[in-house]
OpenMM code with the backbone's topology and positions (N, CA, C; nanometers):
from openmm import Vec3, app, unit

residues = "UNK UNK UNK UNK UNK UNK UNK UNK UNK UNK UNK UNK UNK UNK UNK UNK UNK UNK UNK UNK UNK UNK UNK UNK UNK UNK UNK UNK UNK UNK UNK UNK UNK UNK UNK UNK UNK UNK UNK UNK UNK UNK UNK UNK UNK UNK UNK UNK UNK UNK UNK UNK UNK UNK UNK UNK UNK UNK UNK UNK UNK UNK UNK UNK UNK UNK UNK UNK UNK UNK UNK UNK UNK UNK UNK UNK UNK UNK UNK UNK UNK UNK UNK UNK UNK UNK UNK UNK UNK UNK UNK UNK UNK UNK UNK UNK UNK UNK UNK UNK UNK UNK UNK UNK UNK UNK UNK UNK UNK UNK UNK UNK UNK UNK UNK UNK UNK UNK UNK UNK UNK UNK UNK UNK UNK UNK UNK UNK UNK UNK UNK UNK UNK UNK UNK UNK UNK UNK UNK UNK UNK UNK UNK UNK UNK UNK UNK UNK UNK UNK UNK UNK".split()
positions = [
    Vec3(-2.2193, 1.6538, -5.2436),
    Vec3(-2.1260, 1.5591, -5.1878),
    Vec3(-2.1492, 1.4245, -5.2552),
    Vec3(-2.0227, 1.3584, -5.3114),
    Vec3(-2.0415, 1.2542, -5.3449),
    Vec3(-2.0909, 1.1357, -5.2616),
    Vec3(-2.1194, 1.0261, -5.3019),
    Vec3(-2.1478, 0.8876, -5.2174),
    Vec3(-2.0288, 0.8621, -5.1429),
    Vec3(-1.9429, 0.7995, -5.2006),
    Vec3(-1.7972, 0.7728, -5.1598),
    Vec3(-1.7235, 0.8829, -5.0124),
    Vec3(-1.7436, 1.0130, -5.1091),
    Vec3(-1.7505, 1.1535, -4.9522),
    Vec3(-1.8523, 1.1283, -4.8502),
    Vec3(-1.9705, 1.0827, -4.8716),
    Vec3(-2.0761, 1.0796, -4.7893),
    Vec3(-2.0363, 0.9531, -4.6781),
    Vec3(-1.9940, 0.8388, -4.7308),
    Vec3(-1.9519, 0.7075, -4.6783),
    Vec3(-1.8423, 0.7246, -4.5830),
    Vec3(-1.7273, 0.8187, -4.6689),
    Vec3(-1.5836, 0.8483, -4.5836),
    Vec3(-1.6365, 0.8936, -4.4653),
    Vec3(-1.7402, 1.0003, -4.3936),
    Vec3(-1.7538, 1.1204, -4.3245),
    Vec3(-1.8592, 0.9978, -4.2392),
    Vec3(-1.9062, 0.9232, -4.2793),
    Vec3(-1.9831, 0.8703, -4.1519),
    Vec3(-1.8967, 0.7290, -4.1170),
    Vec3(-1.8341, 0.7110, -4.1639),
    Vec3(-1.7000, 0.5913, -4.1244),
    Vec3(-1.6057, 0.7092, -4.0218),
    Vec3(-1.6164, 0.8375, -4.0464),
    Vec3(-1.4796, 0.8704, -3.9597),
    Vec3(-1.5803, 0.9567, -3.8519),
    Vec3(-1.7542, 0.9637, -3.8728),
    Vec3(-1.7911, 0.9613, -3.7271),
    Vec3(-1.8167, 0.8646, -3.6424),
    Vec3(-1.8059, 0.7363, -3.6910),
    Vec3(-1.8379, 0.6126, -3.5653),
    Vec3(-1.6467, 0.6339, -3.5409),
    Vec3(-1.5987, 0.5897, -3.5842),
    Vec3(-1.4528, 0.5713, -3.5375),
    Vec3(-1.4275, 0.7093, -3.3974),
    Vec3(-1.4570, 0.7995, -3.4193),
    Vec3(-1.4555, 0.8844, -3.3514),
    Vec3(-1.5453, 0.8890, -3.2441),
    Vec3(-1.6591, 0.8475, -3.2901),
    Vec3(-1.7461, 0.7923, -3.1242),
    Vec3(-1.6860, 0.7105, -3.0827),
    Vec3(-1.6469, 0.6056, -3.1543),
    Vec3(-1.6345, 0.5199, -3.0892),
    Vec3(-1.5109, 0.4859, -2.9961),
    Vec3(-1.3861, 0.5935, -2.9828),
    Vec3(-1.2542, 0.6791, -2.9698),
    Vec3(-1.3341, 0.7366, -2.8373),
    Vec3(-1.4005, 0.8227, -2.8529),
    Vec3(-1.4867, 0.8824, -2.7026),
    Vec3(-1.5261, 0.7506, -2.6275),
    Vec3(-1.5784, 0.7187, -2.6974),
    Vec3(-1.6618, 0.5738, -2.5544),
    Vec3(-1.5110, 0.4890, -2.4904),
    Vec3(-1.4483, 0.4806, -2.5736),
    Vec3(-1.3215, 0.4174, -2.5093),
    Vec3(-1.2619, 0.4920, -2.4224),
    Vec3(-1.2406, 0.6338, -2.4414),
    Vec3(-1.1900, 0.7341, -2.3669),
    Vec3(-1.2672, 0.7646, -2.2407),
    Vec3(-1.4426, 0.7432, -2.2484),
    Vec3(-1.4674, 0.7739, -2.1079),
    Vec3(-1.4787, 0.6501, -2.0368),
    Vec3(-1.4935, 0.5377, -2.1105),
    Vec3(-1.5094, 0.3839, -1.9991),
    Vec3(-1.3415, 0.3777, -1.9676),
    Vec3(-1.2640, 0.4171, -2.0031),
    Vec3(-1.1263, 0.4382, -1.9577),
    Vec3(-1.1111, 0.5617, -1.8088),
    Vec3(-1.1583, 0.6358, -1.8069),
    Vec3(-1.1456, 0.7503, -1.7237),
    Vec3(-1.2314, 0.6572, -1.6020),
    Vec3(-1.3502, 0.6140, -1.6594),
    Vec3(-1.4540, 0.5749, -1.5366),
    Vec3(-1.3467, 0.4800, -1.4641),
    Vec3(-1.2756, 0.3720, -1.5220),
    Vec3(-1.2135, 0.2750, -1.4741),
    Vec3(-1.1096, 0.3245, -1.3974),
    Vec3(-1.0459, 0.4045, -1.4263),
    Vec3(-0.9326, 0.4780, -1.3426),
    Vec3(-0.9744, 0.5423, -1.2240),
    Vec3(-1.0986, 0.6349, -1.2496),
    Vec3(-1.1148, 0.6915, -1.1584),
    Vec3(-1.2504, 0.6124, -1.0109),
    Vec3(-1.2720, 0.5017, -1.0852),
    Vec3(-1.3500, 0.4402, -1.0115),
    Vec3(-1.2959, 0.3429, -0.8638),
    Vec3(-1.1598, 0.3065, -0.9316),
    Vec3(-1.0842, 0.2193, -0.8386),
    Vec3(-1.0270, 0.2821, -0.7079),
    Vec3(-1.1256, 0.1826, -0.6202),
    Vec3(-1.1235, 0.2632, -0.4781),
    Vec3(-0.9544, 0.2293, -0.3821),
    Vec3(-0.9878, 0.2016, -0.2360),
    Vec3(-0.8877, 0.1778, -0.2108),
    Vec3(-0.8659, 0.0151, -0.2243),
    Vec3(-0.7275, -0.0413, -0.1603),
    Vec3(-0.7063, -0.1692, -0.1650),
    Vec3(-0.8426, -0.2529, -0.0578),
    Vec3(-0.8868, -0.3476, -0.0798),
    Vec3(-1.0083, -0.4421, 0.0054),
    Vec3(-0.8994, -0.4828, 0.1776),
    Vec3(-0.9538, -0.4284, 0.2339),
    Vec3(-0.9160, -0.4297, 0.3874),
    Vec3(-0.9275, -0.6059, 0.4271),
    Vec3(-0.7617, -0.6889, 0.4519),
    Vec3(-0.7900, -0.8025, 0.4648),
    Vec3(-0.8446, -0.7943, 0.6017),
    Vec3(-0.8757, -0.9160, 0.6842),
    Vec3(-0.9260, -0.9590, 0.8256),
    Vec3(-0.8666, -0.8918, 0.9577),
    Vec3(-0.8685, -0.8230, 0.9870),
    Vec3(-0.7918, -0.7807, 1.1339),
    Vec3(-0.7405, -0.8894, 1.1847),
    Vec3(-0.7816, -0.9674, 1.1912),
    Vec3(-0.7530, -1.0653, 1.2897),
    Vec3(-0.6388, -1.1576, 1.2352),
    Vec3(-0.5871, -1.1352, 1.1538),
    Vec3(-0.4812, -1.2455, 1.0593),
    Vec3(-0.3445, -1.1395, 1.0585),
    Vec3(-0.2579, -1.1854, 1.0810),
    Vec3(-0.1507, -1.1126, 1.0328),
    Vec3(-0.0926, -1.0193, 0.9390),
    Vec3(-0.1895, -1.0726, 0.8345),
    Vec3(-0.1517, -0.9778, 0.6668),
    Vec3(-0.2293, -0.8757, 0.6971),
    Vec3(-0.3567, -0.8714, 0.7757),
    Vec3(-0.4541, -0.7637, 0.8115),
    Vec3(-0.4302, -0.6378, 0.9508),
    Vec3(-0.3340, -0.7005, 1.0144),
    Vec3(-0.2787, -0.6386, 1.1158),
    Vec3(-0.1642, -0.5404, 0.9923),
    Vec3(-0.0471, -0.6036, 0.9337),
    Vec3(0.0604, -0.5669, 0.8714),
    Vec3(-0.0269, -0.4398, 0.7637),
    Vec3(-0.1442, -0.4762, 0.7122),
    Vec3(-0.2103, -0.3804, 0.6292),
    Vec3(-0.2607, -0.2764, 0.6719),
    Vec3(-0.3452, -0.2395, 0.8167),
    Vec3(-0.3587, -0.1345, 0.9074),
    Vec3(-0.2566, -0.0760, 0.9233),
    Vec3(-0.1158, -0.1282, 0.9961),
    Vec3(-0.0149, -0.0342, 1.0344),
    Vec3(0.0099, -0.0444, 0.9316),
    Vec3(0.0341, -0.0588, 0.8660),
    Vec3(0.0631, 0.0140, 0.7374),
    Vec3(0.0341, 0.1350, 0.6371),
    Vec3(-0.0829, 0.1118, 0.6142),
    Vec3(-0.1776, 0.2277, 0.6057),
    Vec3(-0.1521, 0.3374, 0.7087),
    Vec3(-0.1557, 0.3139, 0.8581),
    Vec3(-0.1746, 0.4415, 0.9276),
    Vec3(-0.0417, 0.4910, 0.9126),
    Vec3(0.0440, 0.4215, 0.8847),
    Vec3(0.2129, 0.4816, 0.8821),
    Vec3(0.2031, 0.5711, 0.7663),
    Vec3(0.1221, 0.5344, 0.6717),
    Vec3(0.1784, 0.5637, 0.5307),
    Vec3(0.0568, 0.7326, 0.5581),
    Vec3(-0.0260, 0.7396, 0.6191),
    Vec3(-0.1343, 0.8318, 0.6628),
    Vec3(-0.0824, 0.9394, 0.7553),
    Vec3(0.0314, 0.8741, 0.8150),
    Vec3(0.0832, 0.9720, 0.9476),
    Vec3(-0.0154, 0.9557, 1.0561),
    Vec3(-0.0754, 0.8528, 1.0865),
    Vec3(-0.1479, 0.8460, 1.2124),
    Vec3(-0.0322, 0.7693, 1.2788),
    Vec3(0.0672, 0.8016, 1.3280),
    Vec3(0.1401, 0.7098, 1.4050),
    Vec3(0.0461, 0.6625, 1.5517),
    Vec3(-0.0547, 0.7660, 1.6297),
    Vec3(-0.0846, 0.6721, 1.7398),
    Vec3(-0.1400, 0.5308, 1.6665),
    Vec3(-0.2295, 0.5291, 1.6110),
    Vec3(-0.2856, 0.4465, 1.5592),
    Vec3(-0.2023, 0.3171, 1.5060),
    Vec3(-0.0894, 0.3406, 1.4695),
    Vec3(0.0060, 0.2546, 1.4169),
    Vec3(0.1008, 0.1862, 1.5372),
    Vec3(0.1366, 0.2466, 1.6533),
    Vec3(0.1682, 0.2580, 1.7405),
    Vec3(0.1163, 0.0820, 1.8400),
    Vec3(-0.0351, 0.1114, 1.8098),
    Vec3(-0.1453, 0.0367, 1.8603),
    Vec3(-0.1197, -0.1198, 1.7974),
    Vec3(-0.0669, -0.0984, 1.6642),
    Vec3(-0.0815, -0.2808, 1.6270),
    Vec3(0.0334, -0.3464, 1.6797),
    Vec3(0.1414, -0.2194, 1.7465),
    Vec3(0.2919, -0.3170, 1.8408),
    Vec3(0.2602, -0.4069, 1.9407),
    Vec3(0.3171, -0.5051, 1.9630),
    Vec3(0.3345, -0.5736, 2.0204),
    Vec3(0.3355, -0.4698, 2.1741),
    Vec3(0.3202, -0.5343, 2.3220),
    Vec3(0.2636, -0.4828, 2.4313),
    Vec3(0.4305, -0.4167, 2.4542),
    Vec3(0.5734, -0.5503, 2.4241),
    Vec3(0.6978, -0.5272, 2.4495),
    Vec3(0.7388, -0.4022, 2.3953),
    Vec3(0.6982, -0.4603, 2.2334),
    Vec3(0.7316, -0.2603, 2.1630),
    Vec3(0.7026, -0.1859, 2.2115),
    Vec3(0.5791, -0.1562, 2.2221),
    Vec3(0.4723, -0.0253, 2.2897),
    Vec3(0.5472, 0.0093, 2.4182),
    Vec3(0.6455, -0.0595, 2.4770),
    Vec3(0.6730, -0.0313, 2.6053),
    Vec3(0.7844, 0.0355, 2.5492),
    Vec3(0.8725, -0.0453, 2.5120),
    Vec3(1.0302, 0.0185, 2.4404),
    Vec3(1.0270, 0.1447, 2.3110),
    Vec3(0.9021, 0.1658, 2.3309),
    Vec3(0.8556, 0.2559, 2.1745),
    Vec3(0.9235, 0.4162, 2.2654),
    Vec3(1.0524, 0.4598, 2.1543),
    Vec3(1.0872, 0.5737, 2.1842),
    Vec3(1.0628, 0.6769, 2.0967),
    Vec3(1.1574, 0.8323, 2.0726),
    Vec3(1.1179, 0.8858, 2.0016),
    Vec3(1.0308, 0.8625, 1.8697),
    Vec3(0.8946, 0.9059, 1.8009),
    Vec3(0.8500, 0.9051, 1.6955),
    Vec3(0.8634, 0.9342, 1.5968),
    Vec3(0.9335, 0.8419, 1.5026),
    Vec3(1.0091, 0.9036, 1.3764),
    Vec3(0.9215, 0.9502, 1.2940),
    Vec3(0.9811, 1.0215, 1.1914),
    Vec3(0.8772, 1.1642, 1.1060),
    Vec3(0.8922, 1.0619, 0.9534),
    Vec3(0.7789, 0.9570, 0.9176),
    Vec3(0.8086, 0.8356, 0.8286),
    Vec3(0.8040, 0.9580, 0.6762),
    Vec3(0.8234, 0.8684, 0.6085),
    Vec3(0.8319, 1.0246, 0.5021),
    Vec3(0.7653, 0.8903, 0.4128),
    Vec3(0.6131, 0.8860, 0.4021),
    Vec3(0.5520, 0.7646, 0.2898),
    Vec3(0.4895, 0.8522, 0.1562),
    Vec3(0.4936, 0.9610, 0.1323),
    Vec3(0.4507, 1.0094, 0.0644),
    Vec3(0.4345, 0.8961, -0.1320),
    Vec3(0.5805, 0.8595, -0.1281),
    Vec3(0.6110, 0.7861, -0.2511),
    Vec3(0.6114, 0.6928, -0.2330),
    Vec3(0.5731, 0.5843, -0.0647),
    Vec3(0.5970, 0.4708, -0.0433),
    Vec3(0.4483, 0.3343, -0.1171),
    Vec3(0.4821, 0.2821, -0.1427),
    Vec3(0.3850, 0.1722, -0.1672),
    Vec3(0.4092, 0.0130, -0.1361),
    Vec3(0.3114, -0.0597, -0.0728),
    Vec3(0.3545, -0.1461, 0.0224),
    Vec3(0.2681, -0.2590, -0.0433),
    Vec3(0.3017, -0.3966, -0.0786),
    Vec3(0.2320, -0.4742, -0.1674),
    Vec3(0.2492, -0.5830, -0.0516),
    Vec3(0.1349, -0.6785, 0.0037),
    Vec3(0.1430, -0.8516, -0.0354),
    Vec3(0.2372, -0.9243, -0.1018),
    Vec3(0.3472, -0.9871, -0.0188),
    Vec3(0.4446, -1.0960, -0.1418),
    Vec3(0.3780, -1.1870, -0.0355),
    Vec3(0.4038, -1.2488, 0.0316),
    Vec3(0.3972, -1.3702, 0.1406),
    Vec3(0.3494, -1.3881, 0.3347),
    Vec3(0.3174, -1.4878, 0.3427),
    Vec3(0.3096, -1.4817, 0.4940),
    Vec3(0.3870, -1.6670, 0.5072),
    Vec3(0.4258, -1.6476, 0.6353),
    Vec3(0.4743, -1.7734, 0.7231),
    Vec3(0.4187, -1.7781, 0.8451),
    Vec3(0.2905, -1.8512, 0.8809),
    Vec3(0.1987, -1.8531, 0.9747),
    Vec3(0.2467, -1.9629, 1.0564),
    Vec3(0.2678, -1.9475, 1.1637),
    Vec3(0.2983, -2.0579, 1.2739),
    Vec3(0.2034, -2.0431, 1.4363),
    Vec3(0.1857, -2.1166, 1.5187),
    Vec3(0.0880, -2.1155, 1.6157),
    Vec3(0.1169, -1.9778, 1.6947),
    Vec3(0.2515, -1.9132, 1.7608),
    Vec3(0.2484, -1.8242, 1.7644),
    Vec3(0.3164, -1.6944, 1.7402),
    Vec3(0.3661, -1.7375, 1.6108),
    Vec3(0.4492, -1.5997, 1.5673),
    Vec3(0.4082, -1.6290, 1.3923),
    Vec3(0.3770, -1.5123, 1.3379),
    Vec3(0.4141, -1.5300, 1.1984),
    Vec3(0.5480, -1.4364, 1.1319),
    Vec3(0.5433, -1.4487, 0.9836),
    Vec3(0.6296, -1.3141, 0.9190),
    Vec3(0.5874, -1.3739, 0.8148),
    Vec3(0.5558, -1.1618, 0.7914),
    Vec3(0.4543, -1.1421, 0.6761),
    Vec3(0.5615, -1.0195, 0.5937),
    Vec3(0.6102, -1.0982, 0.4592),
    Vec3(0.6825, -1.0752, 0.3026),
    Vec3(0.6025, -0.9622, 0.2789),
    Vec3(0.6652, -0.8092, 0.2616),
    Vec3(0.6136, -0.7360, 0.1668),
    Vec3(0.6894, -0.6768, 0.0353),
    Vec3(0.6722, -0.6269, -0.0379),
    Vec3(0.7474, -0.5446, -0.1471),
    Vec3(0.7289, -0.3931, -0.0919),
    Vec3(0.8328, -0.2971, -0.0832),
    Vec3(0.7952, -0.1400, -0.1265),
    Vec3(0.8351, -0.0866, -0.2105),
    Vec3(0.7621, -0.0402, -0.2720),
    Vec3(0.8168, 0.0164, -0.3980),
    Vec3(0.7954, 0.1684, -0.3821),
    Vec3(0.8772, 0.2322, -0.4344),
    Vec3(0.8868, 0.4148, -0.4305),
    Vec3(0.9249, 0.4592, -0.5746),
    Vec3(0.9034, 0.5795, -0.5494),
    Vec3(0.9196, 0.6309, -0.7320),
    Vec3(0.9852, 0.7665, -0.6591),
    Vec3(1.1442, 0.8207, -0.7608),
    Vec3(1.1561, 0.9195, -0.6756),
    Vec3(1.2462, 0.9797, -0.7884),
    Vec3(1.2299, 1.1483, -0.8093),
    Vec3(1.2899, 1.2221, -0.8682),
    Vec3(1.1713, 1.2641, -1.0043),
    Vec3(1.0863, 1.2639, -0.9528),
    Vec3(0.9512, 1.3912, -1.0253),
    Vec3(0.9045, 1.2637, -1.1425),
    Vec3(0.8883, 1.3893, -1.2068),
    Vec3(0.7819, 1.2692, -1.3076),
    Vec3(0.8736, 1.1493, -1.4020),
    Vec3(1.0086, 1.2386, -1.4669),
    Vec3(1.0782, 1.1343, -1.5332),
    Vec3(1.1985, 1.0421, -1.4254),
    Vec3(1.1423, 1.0521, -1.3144),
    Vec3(1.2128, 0.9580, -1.2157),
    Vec3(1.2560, 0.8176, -1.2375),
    Vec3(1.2913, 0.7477, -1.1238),
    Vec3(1.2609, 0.5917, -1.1393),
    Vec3(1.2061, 0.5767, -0.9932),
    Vec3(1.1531, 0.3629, -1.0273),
    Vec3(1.0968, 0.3679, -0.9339),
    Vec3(1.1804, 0.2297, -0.9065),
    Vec3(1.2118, 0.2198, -0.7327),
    Vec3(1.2793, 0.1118, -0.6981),
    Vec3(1.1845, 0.0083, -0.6105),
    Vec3(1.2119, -0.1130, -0.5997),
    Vec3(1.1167, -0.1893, -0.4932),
    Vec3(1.2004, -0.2695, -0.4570),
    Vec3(1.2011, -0.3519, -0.3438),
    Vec3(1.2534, -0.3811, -0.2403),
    Vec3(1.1930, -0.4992, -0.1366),
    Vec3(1.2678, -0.6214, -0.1216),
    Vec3(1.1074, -0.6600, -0.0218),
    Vec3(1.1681, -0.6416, 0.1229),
    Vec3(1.0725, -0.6258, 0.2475),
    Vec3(1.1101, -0.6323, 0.3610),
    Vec3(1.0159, -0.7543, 0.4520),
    Vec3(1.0342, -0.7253, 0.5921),
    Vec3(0.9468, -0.8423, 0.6444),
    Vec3(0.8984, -0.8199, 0.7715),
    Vec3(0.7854, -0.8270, 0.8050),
    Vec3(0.7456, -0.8000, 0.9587),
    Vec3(0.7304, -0.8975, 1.0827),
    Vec3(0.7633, -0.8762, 1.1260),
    Vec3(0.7809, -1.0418, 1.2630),
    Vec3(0.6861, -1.0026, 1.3368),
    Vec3(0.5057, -1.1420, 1.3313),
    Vec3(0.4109, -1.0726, 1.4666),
    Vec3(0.4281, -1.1757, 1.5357),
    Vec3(0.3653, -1.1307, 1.6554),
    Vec3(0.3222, -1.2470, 1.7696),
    Vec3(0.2052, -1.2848, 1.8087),
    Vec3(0.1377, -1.3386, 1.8549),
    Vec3(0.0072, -1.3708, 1.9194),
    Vec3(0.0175, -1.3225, 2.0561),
    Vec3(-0.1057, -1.2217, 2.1287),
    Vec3(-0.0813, -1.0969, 2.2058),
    Vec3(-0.2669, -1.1970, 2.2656),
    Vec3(-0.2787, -1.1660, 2.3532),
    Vec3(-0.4293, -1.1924, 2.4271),
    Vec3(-0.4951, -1.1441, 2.3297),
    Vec3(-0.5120, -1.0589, 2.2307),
    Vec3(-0.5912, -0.9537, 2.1818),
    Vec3(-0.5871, -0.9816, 2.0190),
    Vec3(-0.4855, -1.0599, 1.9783),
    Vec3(-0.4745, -1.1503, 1.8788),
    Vec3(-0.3383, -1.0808, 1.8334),
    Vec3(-0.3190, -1.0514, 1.6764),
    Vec3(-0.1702, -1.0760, 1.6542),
    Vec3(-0.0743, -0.9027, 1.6809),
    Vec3(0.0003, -0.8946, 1.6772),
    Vec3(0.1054, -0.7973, 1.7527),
    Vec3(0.2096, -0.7550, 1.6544),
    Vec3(0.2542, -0.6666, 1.5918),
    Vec3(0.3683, -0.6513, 1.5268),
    Vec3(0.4979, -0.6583, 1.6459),
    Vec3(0.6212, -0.7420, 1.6162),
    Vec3(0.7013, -0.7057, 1.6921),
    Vec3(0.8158, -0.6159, 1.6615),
    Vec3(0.8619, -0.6477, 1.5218),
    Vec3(0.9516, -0.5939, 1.4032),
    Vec3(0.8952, -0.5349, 1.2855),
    Vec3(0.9501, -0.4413, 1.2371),
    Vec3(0.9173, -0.3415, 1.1135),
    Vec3(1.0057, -0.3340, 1.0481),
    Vec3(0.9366, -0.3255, 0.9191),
    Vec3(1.0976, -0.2860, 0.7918),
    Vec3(1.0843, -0.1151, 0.8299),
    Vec3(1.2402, -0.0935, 0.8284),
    Vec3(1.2890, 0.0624, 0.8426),
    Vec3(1.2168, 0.1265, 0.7678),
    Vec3(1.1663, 0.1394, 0.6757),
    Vec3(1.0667, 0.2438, 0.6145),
    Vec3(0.9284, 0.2974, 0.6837),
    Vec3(0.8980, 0.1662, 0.7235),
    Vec3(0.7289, 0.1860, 0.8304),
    Vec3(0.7364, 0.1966, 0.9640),
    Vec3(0.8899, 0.2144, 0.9859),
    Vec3(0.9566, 0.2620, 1.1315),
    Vec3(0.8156, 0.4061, 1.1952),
    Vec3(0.7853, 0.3621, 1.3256),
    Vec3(0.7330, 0.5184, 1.3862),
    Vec3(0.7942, 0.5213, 1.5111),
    Vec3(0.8910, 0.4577, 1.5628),
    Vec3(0.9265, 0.4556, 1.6995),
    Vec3(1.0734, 0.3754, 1.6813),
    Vec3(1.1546, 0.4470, 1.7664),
    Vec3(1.3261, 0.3975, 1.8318),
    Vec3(1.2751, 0.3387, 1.9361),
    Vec3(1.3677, 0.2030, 1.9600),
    Vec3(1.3354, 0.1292, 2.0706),
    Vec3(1.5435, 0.0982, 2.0840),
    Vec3(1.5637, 0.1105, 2.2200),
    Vec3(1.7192, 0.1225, 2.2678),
    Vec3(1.8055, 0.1685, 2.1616),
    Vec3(1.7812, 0.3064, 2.0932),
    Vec3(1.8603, 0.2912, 2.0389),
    Vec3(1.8412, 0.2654, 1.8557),
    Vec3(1.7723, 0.2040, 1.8392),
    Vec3(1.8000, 0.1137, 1.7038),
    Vec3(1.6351, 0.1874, 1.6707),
    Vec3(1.6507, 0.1253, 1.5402),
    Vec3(1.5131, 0.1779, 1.4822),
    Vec3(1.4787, 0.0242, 1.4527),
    Vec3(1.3632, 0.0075, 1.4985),
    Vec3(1.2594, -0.1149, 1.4644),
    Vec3(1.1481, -0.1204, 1.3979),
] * unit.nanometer
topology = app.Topology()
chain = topology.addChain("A")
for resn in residues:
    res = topology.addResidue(resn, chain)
    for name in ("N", "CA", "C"):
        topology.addAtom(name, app.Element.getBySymbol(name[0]), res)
């Protein structure tokens, strides 16, 4: 083997390690990223992030629990939420002494792999409850309960 052959063949084994190391600190990174960081219970965006989650989980009792005492009373049939493709982002909050509304985006992806994906923002109206904050209103997607009628 020439020099020049000898030179080519160990230039195209670092490139190639070095192609693997990118490939597994890539996999680690993907597969390392856990869930989203759980904001404060006690704040509105952290209430809106629980029911949220449990909607998107199918725990409706659990979701049920961050309504307001009024909802929970008017809470009728349990709708069958279909979150499978749903994804629910942080845009904003409007904090006031006792009501806020907390801005989200959802975004869904729908029709298999070469699908599209649409997003959307909606908005949740809480209250301040003895027990701290209360969902009173839901965007129709994170709906788990009819109240008179209407979906809330």
């Amino acid at each position: 083997m020439t020099h020049a052959a000898a030179g080519a063949r160990r230039n195209l084994v670092v490139l190639l390690s070095v192609i693997a190391v990118l490939v597994i600190v890539s996999f680690v990174v993907v597969f390392s990223r856990g869930e989203a960081e759980l904001l404060d219970e006690s704040t509105p965006e952290g209430v809106v992030q629980r029911y949220a989650a449990a909607v998107l989980d199918g725990n409706d009792d659990t979701a049920i629990e961050y309504l307001s005492e009024r909802t929970q009373e008017q809470c009728g049939t349990v709708q069958d939420t279909h979150g499978d493709d749903l994804r629910v982002t942080l845009i904003s909050s409007d904090l006031r002494d006792d009501t806020a509304d907390v801005r989200v985006q959802l975004s869904r992806h729908s029709g298999g792999p070469f699908g599209s994906d649409y997003s959307y923002e909606e908005g949740f109206r809480l209250a301040k409850e003895n027990s701290g904050w209360r969902i009173e209103s839901v965007p129709w997607d994170l709906t788990v309960c009819t109240m008179d009628g209407e979906i809330r």
